[in-house]
N, C-alpha and C positions, 0 to 999 in steps of 0.2 A: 204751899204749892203741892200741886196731888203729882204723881210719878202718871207717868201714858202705860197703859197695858200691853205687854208684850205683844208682837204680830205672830200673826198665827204661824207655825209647821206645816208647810207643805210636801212634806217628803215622804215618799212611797212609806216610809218602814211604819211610820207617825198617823197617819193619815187613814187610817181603819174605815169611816163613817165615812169615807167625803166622796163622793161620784169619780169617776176613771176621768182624766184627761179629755179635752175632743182630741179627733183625729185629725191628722194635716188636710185631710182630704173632704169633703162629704159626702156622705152618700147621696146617692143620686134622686131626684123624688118622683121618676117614672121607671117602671122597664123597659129594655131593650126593647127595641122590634124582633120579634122573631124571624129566625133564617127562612129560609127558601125553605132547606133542606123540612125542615120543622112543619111549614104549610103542604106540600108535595103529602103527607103521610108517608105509608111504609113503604119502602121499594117494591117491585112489583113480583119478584119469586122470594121474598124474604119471608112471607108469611103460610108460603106455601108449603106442605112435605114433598114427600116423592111419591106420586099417583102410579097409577096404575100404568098408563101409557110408556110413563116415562120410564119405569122400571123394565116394559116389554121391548122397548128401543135400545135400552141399557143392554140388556142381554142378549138382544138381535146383532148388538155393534160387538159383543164380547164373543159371539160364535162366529162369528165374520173375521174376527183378528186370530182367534185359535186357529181354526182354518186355515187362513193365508198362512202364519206362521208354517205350521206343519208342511204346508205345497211346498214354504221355500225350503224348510231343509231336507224333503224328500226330495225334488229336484235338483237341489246339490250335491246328494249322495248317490243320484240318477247319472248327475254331472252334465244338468241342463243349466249352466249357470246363469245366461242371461232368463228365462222364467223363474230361477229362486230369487235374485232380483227384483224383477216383478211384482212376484209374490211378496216378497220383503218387503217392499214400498207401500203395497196397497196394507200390510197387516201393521205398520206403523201407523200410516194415513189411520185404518180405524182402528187400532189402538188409542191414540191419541183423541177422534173424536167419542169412544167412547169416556174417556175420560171427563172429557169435558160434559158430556150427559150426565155420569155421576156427580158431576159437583155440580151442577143446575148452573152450568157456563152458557150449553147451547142455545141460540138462539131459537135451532128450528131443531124436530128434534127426527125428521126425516130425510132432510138436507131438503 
């Protein structure tokens, strides 16, 4: 009678030569569809700098907000308070949109 040949070792440590496991899963044998996002290209001020226009707007909305600033607290120190008011309101208002010009938020960039 001959003896059976041992079965083989299948264990990580043993198994140097032998191909890695499958995986639970398979991969897949197409790719995805691409997003929307993906087809659309690039947004539409994403690829732009900061032109000329927009920097002369930028700066137009930044002496527009110094300005008012200044009316309002001259006018308070005048002891016009409803005009420093005013003044206070409209140099928030373009404060604010000028900001929003520097970060290429505005839509429109002359209202």
């Amino acid at each position: 009678m001959t003896a059976m040949p041992p079965e083989p070792d299948l264990s990580p440590q043993t198994s140097a030569g032998l191909p890695p496991p499958p995986s639970a899963w398979p991969e897949p044998m197409y790719a995805p569809p691409p997003s929307p996002q993906d087809l659309a290209g690039p947004r539409r001020g994403a690829s732009r700098g900061m032109n000329g226009v927009r920097i002369a707007t930028a700066v137009m909305w930044a002496a527009i907000t110094v300005i008012c600033a200044a009316g309002a607290v001259a006018e308070f120190l005048v002891g016009i308070y409803g005009g420093a008011v005013v003044c206070l309101v409209i140099a928030v208002g373009a404060g604010w949109y000028d900001y929003r010009v520097w970060k290429r938020r505005a839509r429109r960039l002359l209202l």
